[in-house]
N, C-alpha and C positions, 0 to 999 in steps of 0.2 A: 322374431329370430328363432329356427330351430337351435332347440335344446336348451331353451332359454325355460328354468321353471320358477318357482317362489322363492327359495331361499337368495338366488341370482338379481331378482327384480327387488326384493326386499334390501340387496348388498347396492345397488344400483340407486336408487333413493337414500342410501347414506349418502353415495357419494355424491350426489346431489346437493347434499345438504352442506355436505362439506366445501365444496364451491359455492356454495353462498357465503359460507362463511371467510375461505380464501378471499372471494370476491368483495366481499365489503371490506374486507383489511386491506385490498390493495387498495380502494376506493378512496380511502380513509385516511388510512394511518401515514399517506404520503403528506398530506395535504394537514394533519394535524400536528404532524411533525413537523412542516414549514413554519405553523402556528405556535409553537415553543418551544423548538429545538433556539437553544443561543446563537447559534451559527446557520447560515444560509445551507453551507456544505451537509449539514447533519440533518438536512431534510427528511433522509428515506433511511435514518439509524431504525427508528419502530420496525419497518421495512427487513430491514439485515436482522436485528434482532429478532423476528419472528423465526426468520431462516436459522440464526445461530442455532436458537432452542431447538427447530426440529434437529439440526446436525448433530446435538450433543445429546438428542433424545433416542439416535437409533439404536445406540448398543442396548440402554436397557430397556427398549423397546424388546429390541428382538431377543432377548432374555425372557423377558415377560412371554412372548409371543411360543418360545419356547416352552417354556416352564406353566404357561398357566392357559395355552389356549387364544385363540381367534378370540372368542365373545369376551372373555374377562379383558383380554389387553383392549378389544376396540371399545367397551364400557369405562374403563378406568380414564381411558383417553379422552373421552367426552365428560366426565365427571370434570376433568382437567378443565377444558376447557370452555365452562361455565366460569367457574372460579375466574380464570384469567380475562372474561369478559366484563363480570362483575367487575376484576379489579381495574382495566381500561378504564371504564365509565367512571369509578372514584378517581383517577387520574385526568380523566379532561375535563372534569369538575372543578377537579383542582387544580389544573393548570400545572402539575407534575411531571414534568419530561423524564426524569428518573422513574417513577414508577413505572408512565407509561411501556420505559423501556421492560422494566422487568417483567409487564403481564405480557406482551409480544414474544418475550422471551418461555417463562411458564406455556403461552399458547401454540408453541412450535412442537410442545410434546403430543399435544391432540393430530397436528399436522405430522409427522412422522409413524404415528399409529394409523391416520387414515390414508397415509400414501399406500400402504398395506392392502388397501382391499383388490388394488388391480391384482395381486397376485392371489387375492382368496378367490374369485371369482372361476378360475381353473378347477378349483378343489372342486365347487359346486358341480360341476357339469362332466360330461362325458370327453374322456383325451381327445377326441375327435374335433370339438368342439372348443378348445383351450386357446386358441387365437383370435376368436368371437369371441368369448368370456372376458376377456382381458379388454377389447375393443367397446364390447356392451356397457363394461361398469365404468367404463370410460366417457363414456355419453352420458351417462348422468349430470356429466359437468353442463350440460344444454339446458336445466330448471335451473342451475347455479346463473346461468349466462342472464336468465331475464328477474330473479328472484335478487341477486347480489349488488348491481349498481342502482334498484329500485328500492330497494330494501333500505342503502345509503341516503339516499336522496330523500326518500318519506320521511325516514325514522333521524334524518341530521339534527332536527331543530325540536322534537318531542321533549328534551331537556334545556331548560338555560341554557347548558353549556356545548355549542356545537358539536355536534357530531356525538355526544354520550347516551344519544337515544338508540344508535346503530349500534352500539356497545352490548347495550341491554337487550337490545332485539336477537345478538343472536344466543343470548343463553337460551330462547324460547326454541333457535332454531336447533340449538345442538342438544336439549331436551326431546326434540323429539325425535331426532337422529337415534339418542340411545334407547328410546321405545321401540323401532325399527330393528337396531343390531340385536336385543334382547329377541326378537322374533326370528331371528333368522337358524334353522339346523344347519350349523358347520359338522362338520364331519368329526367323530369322534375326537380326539384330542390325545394321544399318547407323551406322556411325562415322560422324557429322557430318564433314566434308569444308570446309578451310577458305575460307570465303569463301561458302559454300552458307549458304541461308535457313533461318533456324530460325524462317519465321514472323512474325507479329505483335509487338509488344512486348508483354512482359505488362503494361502500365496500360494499351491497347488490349483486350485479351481479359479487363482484369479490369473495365474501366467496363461490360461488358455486364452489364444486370439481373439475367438469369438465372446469371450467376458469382457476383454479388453475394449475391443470395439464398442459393443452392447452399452460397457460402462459410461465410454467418453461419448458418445452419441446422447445418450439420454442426459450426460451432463453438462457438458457442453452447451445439447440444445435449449436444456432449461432455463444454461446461465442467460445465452441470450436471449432467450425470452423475458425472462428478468428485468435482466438489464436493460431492457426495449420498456415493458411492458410498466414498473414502478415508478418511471420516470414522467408517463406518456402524462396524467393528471397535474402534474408540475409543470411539464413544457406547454400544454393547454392552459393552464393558467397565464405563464409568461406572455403567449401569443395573445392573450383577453377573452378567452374562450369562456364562457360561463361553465359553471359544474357539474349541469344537467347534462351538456356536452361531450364534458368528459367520461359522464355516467354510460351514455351513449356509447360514447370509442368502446369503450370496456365490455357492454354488453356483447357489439359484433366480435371483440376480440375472443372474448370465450364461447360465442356462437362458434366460432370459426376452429378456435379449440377441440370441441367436445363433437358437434355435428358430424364430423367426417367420420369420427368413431363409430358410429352406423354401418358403413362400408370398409375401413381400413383394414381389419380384420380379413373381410374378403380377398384384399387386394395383396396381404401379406400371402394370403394360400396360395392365391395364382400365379403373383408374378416374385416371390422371394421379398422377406424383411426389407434385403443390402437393397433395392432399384426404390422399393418405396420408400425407405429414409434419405435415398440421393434424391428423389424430388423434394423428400420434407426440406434438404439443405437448398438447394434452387428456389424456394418458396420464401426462405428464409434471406437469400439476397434479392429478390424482388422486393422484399415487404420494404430494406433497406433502400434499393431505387427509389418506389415509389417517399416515402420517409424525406429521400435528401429533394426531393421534386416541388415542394411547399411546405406550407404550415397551414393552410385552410383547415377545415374542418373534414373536407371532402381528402385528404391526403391524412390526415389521422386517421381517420375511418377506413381507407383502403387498405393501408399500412399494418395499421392492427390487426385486421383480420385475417390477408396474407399469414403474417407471422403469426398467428393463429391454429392456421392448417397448415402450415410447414413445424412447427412445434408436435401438434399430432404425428404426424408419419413418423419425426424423430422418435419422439419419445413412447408410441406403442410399437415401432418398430424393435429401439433396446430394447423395453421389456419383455419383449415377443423371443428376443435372441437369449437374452438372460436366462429363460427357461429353458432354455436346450444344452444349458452347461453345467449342470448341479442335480444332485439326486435327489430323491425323498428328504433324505436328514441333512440334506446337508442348505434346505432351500431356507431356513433363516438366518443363517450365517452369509449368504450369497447375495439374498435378499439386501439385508443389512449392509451388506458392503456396497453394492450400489446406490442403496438411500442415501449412506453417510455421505457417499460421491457428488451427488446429484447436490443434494445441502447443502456442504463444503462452497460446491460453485458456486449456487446461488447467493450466499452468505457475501460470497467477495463478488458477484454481480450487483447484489443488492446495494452493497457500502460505495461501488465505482459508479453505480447510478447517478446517486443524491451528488457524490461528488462532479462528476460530469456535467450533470443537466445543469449545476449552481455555477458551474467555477469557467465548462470550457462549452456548453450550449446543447442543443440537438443535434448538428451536426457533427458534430465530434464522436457524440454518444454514438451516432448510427455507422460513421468510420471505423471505430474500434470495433464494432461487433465482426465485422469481416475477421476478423484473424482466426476467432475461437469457429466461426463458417470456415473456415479453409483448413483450418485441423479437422474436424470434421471429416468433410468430402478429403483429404488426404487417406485418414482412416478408414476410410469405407472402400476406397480403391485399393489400399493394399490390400483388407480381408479378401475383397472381391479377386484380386490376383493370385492370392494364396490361395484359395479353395481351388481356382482353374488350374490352378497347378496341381494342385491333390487329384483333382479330378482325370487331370491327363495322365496323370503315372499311371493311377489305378486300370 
């Protein structure tokens, strides 16, 4: 990739890492939490709970991010979340669904600090180059894709206690994430100064269209991805699909994820964000055709990774938009409001999963997701009609 240098490729190998570690949580903690949750429905709590903590973790995130710098907040954040891995593994030892809860929760603070680096990856590189940067560290999630459901699978039975080996394994992985961040030159760091402008207010920078769209696009698509995606290793269960299986699904799903990120970048310069996120939305009711079409193993796998590459275009598309509406000072507060956004979703994606796939099936699960797809492509047609109309006055 031009304009791709060291401190970019060193950011892009976090985030690698960091999808391994997503990756084996969704792998996992669905399927451990069938295993001692009291109730069927509270299958994918671990699940929501990861999501709460990142959602409750962005403000002092982006406080941090503020006040102390890129490397300090993405270092303290992996410090986090060893701790919260360690404390997993003491919980499915013990067969503690409470704890469990709490380190899922603890480990969304690491996940709200590395949702971060799609946006540091711009800093790295030349403005020219800022739509590729964002798309590149986004790829990294492609070693999370074959490193995260394999990682599950080897490391499930290293401990007595199922699955507490995968636990352990990624304090090794998020150790050496913060050897990476520790290397990387982010760009100087200026400490807000008191009494100095940070900017707009954010309900100023968030009434604008283009944040509004950005925001519900990136969130939205994540919910249902989520909500798709948490569920997919429980409904594979139901059907008798073995684990390896489901190891499987997941792997093509964040293939499908992360790969496109090579080119989407590209395809934002040529053909505009708005066209590429209306196909990530079409990609996203295919993945659902294909979904209500069987339950093979050959229809989870297609399904998933559809929704895959339709999750891409949404979501570097927002991000891609998100930057064209905030200044210098004003991009953690902006930042921050869209993480909170995207979290929030997922949070009540992740809770109506476990609920769905237990109480009302996969098919239900995959009918509800059309709604938050049709908000969506609603939203992206009126931006799209409002700029033609700016554009025609002009």
């Amino acid at each position: 990739m031009r304009g791709m240098n060291r401190p970019l490729l060193l950011l892009t190998f976090c985030q690698a890492l960091f999808l391994t570690n997503n990756v084996t949580f969704i792998a996992v903690n669905g399927l451990v939490g069938l295993a001692l949750a009291p109730q069927g429905w509270m299958a994918t709590l671990p699940v929501t709970a990861y999501v709460v903590g990142s959602a409750m973790s962005t403000v002092p995130v982006a406080w941090m991010q503020a006040h102390w710098g890129r490397r300090r907040s993405f270092q303290i954040g992996l410090l986090v979340a060893m701790a919260a891995c360690a404390l997993g593994a003491v919980a499915v030892s013990s067969r503690n669904f409470g704890l469990l809860l709490v380190a899922t929760v603890v480990a969304g603070f690491y996940a709200a600090n590395a949702a971060l680096y799609r946006f540091t990856g711009p800093e790295l590189v030349a403005p020219s180059h800022k739509e590729r940067a964002i798309s590149f560290v986004l790829a990294g999630g492609i070693v999370g894709a074959f490193i995260g459901p394999n990682l599950a699978s080897h490391a499930k039975d290293l401990l007595p206690a199922p699955f507490a080996g995968a636990y352990l394994a990624l304090i090794g992985v998020a150790a050496l994430a913060l050897v990476a961040v520790s290397l990387i030159d982010f760009p100087p760091h200026v400490r807000p100064q008191p009494g100095a402008s940070t900017g707009r207010p954010l309900a100023e920078i968030a009434r604008q269209p283009v944040f509004m769209v950005a925001v519900a696009a990136a969130a939205l698509g994540y919910g249902v991805m989520n909500l798709l995606m948490a569920a997919t290793p429980i409904a594979m269960q139901q059907c008798s699909h073995p684990f390896s299986s489901a190891a499987l699904v997941l792997e093509l799903h964040v293939l499908g994820m992360y790969v496109p990120s090579f080119f989407t970048g590209r395809l934002i310069q040529r053909f505009g964000a708005l066209p590429v996120m209306g196909v990530g939305v079409v990609l996203n009711v295919a993945c659902v055709m294909v979904a209500l079409s069987g339950v093979d193993l050959m229809q989870f796998a297609v399904a998933l990774a559809v929704l895959g590459v339709g999750w891409n275009f949404l979501y570097t598309g927002g991000s891609t938009l998100l930057t064209r509406t905030y200044r210098p000072e004003e991009k953690n507060k902006a930042q921050g409001a869209m993480d909170f956004c995207v979290f929030s979703t997922m949070m009540v994606s992740s809770f109506a999963s476990g609920a769905l796939i237990t109480t009302q099936g996969w098919t239900w699960l995959n009918l509800g997701s059309l709604v938050p797809l049709t908000l969506v492509a609603s939203a992206l047609i009126w931006l799209a009609l409002k700029q033609r109309s700016r554009a025609a006055i002009a």
